[in-house]
C-alpha positions in Angstrom: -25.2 17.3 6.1 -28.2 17.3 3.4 -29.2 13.4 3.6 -31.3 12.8 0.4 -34.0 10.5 1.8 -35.1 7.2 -0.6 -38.7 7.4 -0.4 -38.8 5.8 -4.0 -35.8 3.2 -4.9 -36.8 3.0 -8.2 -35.9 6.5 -9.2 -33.0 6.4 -12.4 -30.0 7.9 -10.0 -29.8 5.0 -8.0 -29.9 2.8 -10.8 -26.2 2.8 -11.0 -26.3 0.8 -7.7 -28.0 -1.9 -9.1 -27.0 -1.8 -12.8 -22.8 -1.3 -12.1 -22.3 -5.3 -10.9 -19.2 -7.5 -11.2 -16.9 -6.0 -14.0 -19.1 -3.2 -15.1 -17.9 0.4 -15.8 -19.7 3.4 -17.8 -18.4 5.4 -20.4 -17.5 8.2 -17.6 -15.1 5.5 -15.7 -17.8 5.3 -12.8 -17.3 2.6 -10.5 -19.4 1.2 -7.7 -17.6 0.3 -4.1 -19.5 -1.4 -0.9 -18.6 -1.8 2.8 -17.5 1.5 5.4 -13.7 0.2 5.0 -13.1 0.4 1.6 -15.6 3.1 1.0 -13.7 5.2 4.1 -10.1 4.0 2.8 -11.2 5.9 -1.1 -13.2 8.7 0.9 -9.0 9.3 2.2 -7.6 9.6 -1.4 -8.1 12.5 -4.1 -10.6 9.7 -5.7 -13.9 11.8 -7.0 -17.1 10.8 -5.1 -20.9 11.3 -7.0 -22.5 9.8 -4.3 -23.1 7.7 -1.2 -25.6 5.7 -0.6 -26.1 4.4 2.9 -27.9 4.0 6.6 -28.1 6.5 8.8 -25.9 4.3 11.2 -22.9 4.7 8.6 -23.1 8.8 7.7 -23.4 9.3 11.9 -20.4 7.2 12.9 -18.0 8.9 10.3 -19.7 12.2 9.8 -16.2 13.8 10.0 -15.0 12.1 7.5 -17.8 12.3 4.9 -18.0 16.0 5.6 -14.1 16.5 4.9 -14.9 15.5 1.2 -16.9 17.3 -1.3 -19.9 14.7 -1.9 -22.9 15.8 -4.0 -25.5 13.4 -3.3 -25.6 11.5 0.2 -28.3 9.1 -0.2 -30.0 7.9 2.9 -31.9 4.4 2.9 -32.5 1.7 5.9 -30.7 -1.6 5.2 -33.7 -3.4 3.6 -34.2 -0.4 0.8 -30.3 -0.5 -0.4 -31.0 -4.5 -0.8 -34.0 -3.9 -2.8 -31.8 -1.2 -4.5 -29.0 -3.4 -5.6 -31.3 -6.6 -5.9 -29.3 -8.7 -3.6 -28.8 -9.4 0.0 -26.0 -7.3 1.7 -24.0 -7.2 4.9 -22.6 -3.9 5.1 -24.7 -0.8 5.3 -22.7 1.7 2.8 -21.9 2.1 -1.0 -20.1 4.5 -2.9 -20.4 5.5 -6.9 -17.0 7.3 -8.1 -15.0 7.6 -11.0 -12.0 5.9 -11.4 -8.4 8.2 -11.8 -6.9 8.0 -14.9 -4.6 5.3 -15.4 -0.8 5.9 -15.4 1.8 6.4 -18.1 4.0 3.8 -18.2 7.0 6.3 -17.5 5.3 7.4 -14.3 5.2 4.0 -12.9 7.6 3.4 -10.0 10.7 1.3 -10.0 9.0 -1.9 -8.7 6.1 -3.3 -10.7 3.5 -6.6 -10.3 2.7 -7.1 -13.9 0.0 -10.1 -14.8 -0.1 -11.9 -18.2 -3.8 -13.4 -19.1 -5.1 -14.1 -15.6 -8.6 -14.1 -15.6 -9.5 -14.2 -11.4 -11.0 -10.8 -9.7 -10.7 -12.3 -6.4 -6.6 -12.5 -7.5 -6.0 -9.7 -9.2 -7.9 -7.8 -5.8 -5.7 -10.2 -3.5 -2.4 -8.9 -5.4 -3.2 -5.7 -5.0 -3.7 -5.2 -2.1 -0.5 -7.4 -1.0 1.6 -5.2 -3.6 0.2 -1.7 -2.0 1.3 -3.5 2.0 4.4 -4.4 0.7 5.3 -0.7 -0.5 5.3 -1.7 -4.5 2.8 1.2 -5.8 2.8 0.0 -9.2 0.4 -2.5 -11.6 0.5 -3.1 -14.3 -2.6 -5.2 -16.6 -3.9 -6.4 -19.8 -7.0 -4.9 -20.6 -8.6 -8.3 -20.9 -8.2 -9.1 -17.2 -10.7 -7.9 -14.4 -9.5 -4.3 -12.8 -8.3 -3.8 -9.5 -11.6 -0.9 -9.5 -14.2 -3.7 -10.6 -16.6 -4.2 -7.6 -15.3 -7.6 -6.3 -11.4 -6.6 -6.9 -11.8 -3.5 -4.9 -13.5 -5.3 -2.1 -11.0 -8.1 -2.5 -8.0 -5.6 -1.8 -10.1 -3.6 0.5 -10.3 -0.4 -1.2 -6.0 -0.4 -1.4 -6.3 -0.9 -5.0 -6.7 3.1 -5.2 -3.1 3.7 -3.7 -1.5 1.8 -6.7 -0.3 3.4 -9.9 -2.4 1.1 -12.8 -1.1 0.4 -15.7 -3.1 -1.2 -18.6 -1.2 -2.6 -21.6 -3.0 -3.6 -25.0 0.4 -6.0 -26.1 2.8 -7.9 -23.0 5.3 -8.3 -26.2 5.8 -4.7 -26.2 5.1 -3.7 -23.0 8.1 -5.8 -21.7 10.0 -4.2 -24.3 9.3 -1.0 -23.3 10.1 -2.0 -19.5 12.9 -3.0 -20.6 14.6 -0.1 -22.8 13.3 1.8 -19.6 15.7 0.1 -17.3 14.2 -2.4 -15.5 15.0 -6.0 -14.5 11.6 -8.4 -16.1 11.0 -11.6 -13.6 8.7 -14.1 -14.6 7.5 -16.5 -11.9 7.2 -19.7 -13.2 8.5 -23.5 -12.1 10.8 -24.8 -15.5 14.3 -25.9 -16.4 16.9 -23.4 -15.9 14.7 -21.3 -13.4 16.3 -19.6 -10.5 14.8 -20.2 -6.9 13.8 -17.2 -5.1 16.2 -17.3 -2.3 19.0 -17.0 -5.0 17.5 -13.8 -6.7 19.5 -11.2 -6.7 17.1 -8.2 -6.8 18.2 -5.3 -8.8 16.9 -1.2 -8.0 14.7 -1.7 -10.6 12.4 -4.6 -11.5 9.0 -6.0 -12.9 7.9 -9.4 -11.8 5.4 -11.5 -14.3 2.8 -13.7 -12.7 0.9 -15.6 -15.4 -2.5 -17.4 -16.2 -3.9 -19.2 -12.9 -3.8 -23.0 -14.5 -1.7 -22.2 -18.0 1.0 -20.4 -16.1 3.6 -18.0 -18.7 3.7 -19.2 -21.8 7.4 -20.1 -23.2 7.2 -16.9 -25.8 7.1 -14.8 -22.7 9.3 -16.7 -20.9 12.3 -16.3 -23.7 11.4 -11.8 -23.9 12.1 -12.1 -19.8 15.6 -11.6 -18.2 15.0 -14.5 -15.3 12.7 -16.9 -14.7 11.8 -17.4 -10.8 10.7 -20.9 -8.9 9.5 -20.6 -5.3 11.3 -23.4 -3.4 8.7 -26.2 -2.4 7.9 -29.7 -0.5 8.0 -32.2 -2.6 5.2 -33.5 -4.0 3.6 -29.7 -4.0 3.7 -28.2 -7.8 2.7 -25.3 -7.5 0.7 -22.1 -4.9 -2.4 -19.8 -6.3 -1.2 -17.6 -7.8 -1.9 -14.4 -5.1 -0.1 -16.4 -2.4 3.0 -17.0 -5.0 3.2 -13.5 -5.9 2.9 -12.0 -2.2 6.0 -14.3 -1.5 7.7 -13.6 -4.3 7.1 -9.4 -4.0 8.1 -10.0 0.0 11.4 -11.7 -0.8 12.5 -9.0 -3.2 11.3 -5.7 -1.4 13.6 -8.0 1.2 16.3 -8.5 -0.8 16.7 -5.2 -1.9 16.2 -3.5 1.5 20.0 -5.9 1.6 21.2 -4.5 -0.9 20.7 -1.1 -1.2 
């Protein structure tokens, strides 16, 4: 392999390293990732790679797999240079710059979806995804406001799995539920209020979407009233409610075990 040796880490290519922090994205949908597993988990997918920047520890243990891909720039720097690089101490010894795929089209999306209302968490919405893509649901759906799964901390969060999920981002939930709807499926909202139903009552249909909702404001009642069932995780008294990753994990593990029942 043709390392390109940093003799100089403040040339403009390797700015992206430094410059592409928490939330950040270019124009051209570049991304930054850090750490061999998530790196070597999107090095497995049809993701597009611009370059690698890393120790020579990292490109000789998984040579194979970094030659299996089509990678034009494989930067090589010692530990100490890729910290200067990216301004911060770091504990793994790899970094990756790619471009994130295209998001989906809300009729490509699969017949189980996590959808999220205004949460505002990148450790959550990183946590959810990578519980949704180990539970076999392959589809998520976002408002644009909220972090994405590909942001740096989210993809580290969900250690790289965010890349096997069909992403959905939706400018309106009024319409998007709507739209879900008309196209067949069943709209949950998780949520502890009158009338709710609790999860081990849920009869899960083929087809379904389930709502989790602002990490302290929870689903507002609008929403609630557009959804077909609200949903209350049984609890021990006393206890109000879970964060909102753990609630949704549950929640996704019940149904995908409910319908497994069913169908």
């Amino acid at each position: 392999m043709n390392y390109i040796k940093i003799d100089d880490i403040n040339v403009d290519e390797l700015e992206i390293y430094q410059q592409l922090r928490e939330g950040a994205f270019r124009s051209d949908n570049s991304f930054i990732a850090d750490s061999p597993k998530v790196v070597n988990i999107l090095l497995n997918t049809e993701i597009q790679v611009k370059s690698i920047l890393a120790t020579q520890e990292y490109y000789d243990e998984f040579k194979e797999l970094i030659s299996s891909k089509i990678i034009p720039k494989l930067y090589l720097a010692s530990k100490s240079d890729m910290q200067s690089i990216v301004g911060h101490k770091i504990h793994h010894n790899c970094m990756m710059h790619g471009i994130r795929p295209e998001p989906a089209k809300l009729e490509d999306l699969g017949e189980q979806i996590i959808m999220l209302d205004t949460i505002t968490s990148t450790e959550n919405v990183g946590s959810i995804a990578r519980s949704a893509a180990a539970l076999g649901i392959d589809s998520y759906m976002l408002p644009k406001e909220a972090p994405h799964p590909f942001s740096r901390r989210a993809l580290r969060v969900s250690m790289g799995h965010a890349s096997s999920l069909k992403i959905y981002i939706y400018d309106d939930i009024f319409q998007a539920i709507q739209d879900l709807k008309l196209s067949g499926y069943r709209v949950y909202a998780a949520e502890i209020s009158e009338g709710s139903t609790y999860l081990s009552n849920v009869i899960t249909p083929k087809k379904w979407v389930l709502i989790m909702g602002h990490e302290g404001k929870g689903i507002s009642d609008k929403i609630l009233e557009l959804c077909d069932e609200v949903v209350t995780i049984e609890m021990h008294e006393g206890i109000k409610s879970l964060n909102v990753s753990v609630a949704a994990s549950i929640i996704m593990y019940q149904f995908k075990r409910d319908l497994l029942k069913t169908h």
